[in-house]
C-alpha positions in Angstrom: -164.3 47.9 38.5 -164.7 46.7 42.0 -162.8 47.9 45.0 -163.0 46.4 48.4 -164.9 47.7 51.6 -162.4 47.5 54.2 -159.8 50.8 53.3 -156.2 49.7 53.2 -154.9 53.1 53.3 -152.3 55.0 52.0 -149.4 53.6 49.8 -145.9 53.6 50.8 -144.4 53.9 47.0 -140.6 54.1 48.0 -141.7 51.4 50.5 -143.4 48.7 47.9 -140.5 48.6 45.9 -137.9 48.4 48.5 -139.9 45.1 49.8 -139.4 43.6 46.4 -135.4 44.4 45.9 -134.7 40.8 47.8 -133.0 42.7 51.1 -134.8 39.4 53.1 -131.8 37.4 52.2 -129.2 36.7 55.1 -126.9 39.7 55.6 -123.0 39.1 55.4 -120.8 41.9 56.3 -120.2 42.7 53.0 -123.1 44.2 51.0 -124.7 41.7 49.2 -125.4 42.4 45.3 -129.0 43.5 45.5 -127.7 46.2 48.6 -124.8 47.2 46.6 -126.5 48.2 43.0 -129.2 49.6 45.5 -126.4 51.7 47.1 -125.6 52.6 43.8 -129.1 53.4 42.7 -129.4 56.2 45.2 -126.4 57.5 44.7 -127.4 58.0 41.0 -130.5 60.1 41.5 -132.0 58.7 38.2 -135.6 58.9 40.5 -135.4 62.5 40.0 -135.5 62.3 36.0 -137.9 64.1 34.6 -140.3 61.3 32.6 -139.4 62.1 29.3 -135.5 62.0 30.3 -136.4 58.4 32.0 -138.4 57.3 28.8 -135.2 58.6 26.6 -132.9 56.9 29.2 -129.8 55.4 27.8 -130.7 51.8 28.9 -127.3 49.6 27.5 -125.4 52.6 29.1 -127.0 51.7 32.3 -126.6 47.9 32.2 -122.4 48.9 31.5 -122.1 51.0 34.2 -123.3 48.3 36.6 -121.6 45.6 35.0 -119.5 45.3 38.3 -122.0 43.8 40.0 -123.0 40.3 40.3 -126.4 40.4 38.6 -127.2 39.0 35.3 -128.5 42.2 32.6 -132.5 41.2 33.4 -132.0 41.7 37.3 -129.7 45.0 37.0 -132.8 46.4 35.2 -135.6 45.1 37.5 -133.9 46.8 40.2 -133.7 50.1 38.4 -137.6 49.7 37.8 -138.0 49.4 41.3 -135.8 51.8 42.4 -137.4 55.0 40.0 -141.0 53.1 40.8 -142.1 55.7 43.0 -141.5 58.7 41.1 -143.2 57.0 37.5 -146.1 55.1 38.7 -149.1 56.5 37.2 -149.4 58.7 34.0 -145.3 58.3 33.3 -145.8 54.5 33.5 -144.6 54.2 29.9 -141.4 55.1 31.1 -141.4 52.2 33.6 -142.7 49.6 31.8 -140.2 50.1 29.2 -137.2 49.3 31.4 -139.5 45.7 32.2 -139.8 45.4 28.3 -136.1 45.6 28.5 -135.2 42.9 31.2 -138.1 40.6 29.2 -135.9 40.7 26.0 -133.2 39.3 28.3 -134.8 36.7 30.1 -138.9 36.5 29.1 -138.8 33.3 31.0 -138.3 34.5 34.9 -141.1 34.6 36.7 -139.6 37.6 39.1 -139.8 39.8 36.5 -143.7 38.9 35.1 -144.1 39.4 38.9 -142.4 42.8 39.2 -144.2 44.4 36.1 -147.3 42.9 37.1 -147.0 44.5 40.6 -146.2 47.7 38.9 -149.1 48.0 36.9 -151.2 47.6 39.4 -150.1 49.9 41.8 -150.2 52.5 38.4 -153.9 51.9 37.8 -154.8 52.0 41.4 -152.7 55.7 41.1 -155.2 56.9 38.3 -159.2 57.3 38.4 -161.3 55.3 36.7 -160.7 55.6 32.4 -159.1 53.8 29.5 -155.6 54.2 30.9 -156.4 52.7 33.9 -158.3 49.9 32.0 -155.2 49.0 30.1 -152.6 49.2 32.9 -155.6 46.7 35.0 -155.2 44.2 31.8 -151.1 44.6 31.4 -151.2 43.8 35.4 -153.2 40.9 35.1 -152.0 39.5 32.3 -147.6 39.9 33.5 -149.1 37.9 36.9 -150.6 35.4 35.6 -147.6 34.9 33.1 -145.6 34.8 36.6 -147.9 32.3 37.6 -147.3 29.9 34.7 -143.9 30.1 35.1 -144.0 29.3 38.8 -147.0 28.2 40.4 -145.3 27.3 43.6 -144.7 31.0 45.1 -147.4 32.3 47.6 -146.0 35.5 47.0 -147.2 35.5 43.4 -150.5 33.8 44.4 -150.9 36.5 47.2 -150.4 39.0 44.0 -152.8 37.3 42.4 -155.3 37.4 45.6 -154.8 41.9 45.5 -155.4 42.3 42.0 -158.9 40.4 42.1 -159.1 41.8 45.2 -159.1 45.9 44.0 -160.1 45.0 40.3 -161.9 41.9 40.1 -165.5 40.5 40.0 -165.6 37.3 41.5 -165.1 37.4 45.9 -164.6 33.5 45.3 -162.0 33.9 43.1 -160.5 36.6 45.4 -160.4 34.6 48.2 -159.2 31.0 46.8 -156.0 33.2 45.9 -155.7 34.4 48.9 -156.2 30.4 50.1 -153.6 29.0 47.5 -151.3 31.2 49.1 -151.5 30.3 52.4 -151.8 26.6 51.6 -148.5 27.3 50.0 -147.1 29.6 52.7 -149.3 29.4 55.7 -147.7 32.5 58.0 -147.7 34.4 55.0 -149.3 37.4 57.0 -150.4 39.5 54.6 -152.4 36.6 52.9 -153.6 36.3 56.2 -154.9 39.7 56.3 -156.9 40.1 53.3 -158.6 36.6 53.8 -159.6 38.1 56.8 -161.0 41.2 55.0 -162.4 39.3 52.2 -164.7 37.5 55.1 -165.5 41.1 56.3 -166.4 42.4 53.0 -168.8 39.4 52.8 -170.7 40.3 56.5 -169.6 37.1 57.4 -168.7 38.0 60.7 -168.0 35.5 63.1 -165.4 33.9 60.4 -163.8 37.3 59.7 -163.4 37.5 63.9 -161.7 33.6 63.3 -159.5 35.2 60.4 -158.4 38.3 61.8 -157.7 36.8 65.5 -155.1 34.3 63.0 -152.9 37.4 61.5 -149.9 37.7 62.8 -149.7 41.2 63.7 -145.4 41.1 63.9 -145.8 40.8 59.9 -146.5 44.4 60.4 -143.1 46.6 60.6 -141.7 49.5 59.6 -143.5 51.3 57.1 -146.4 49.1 57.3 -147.1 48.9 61.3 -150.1 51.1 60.6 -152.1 47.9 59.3 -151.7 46.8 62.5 -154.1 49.5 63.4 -156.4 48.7 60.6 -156.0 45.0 62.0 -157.6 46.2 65.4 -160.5 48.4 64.0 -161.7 45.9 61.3 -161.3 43.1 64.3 -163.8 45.4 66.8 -166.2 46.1 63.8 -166.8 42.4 63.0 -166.7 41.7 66.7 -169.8 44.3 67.1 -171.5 43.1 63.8 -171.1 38.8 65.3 -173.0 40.2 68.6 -170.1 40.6 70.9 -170.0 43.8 72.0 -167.5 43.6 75.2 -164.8 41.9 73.1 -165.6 45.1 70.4 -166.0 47.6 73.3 -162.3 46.1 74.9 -160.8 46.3 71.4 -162.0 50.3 69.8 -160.7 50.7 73.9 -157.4 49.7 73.3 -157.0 51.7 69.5 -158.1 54.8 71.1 -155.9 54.6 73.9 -153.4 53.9 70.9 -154.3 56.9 69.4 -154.2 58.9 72.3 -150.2 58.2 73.1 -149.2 58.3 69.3 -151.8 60.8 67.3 -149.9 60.7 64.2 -150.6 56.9 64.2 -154.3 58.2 62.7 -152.8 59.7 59.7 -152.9 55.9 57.6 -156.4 55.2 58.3 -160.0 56.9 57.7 -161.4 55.3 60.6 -164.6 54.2 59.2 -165.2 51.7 61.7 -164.4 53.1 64.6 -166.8 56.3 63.7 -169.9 54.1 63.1 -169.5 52.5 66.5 -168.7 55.3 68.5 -171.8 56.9 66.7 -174.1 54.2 67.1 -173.7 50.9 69.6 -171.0 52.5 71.6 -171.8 56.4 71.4 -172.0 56.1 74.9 -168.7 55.0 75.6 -167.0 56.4 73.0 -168.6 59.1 71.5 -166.9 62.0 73.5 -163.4 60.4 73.1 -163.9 59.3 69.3 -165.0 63.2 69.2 -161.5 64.7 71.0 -159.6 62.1 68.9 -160.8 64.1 65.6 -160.3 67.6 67.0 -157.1 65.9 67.4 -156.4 64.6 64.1 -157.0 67.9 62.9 -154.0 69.9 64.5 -151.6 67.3 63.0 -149.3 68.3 60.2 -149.4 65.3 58.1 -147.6 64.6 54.9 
């Protein structure tokens, strides 16, 4: 199966679910629904199950007990399958997908929940290495997102889906990108869309339009959790500057990440700065070879997680 050439890093598990749990709506003083059974989630500490006690998991039970809130039966379970996401994403994924099989018997017609299941197969088979498990959780994915699809072929968050799974597991870089495309058409400061059509124009060495694509991502998508793409954002913009021939604007930019790493060393943790190393030990060794150098003797005294 194909996988891309520009890294994306580590995953964030508790943070992929959480941006799927709807906390974008407007906030009112009072919690809303999706905050409340959230609140009630964590209190629960069903993510600290063991995998057979979530795959024996008393299901109807759970849908009573949350009754008080204002969610129909199909949503109360997505958001448990989101909320225990992180701790059964790869070989206990049986445990997950049943609560999805669940909320389908409910409601097999919501395009959320094709979207949800399809999301969480694919971050399960990206979680395993290459084998038959992973080849059947790559199918399951495909197949719940393009059901979600069907059902609603106007979301650019479902064609941006779309866009990542051809993107890791696909074939076809055409394919790949007209995803990402759809979804912008749809949705055009959908940043993240943004970002991988920039890096599909990188994978491709087609460097002068990955420069166009990358200078158009808005890097304020990026917060939280996921500020380190914004580092990724500036070393995959000074590569392709250096491969399109301009090598102040790439000089300026690995200037400006280094001098980023400097101030805030842990920010090196989320990235394997490929980039950055073949510069500094090739066009630019001369002005950044010693400094790329301290920066890993650096990196090495930092406890990460």
């Amino acid at each position: 199966m194909s996988r891309s050439a520009v890294l994306s890093g580590r995953i964030d598990a508790r943070d992929r679910a959480k941006q799927r749990r709807r906390l974008d709506r407007a906030l009112r003083p009072e919690l809303s629904p999706y905050e409340a059974i959230w609140a009630w989630l964590e209190r629960s500490k069903l993510d600290e199950l063991a995998p057979n006690g979530m795959g024996r998991f008393d299901l109807n039970a759970y849908l009573m007990r949350t009754g008080e809130f204002s969610l129909p039966p199909a949503e109360r379970l997505r958001q448990l399958a989101m909320f225990v996401e992180p701790s059964f994403t790869a070989l206990a994924h049986p445990a997950l997908d049943r609560i999805y099989e669940a909320a389908l018997r409910y409601d097999d017609a919501s395009a959320e929940l094709w979207h949800s299941r399809g999301i969480s197969a694919k971050y399960a088979a990206e979680s395993l290495e290459d084998g038959a498990q992973q080849s059947k959780l790559v199918a399951l994915s495909r197949r719940c997102l393009y059901r979600a699809w069907e059902l609603q072929p106007d979301d650019a968050g479902i064609a941006y889906s779309m866009g990542l799974w051809h993107y890791f597991f696909g074939e076809d870089r055409d394919e790949t990108a007209e995803w990402f495309e759809r979804a912008l058409r749809l949705e055009p400061g959908h940043g993240y869309a943004r970002l991988y059509r920039a890096h599909c124009l990188h994978d491709a060495a087609r460097w002068a339009e990955a420069v166009e694509a990358y200078e158009a991502v808005p890097l304020n998508t990026f917060t939280g959790p996921k500020a380190w793409l914004v580092d990724l954002h500036l070393e995959a913009l000074a590569y392709c500057r250096l491969r399109a021939g301009d090598r102040d604007g790439s000089l300026a930019g690995f200037d400006a990440l280094c001098t980023r790493f400097e101030k805030e060393p842990m920010r090196m943790q989320w990235l394997a700065l490929v980039y950055l190393r073949e510069a500094s030990q090739g066009e630019l060794k001369e002005e950044l070879g010693a400094r790329f150098n301290k920066l890993i003797e650096l990196s090495k005294t930092l406890e990460l997680p």
